[in-house]
N, C-alpha and C positions, 0 to 999 in steps of 0.2 A: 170512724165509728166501728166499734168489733161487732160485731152478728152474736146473738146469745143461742148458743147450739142445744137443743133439749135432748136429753137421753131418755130413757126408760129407768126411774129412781134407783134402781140397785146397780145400775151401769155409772151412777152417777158419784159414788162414795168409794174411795180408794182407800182407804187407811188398813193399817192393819186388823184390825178387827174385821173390817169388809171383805176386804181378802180373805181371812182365814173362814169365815160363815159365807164365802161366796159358792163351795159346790155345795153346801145343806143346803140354801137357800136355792139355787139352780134346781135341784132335786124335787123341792117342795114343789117351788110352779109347774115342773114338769108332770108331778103328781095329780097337779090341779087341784091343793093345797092354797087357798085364798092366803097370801101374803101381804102383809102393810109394812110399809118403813114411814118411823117418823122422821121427820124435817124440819129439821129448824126455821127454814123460811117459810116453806109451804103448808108444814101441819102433816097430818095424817094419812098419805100416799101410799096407793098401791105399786107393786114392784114394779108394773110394766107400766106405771103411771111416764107419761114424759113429763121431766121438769127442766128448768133452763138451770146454769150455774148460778149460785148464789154464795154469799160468808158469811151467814149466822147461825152463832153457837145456839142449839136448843135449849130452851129455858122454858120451863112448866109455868111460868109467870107472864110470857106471851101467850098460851091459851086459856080459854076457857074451859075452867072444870069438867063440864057439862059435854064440852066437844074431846077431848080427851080421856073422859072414863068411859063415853057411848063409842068408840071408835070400831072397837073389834066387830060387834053387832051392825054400825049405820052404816061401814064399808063391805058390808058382809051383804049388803040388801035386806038385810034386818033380819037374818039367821040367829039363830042363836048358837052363841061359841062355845065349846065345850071348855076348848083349850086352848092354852096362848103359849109359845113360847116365846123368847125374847135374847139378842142379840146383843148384850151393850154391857161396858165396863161398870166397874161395882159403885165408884166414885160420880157418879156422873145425872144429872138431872132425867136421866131416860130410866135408869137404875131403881129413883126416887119415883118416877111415874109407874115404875112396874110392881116394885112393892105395892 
């Protein structure tokens, strides 16, 4: 049996896109700039969140509307957000959630 190892969710995504938004994204936390990544398995995680490994593609059709458009706000402790930036290719179901 393997051990499932948890990282801290921005430690956790290797791709290129990840890599390439890895020092803005480093920068941010360090700012103390509240950061979220979404996750395909887990949903709506903050960067220093630890998650274990998982292989599911993100699809706006596993969450709820409800949990998905309150996100910025309810991981905020309920801040209100000015601004959002976002990380993700143009094609892509994350793309579709940010529009």
């Amino acid at each position: 049996m393997t051990a499932v190892l948890s990282l801290p969710a921005r430690h956790r995504y290797v791709g290129t896109l990840d890599k390439t938004a890895a020092e803005s994204l480093a920068a941010a936390i360090v700012a103390g700039v509240p950061v979220l990544i979404i996750s395909g398995a887990y949903g709506p995680v903050l960067a220093e969140e630890s998650i274990g490994w998982y292989d599911h593609r993100f699809s706006r059709r596993d969450w709820p509307c409800w949990l998905l458009e309150g996100m910025p706000r309810d991981r905020n402790g309920g801040a209100r957000v000015q601004t959002v930036v976002g990380f993700c290719a143009r094609s892509t179901d994350y793309a579709n959630l940010f529009r």
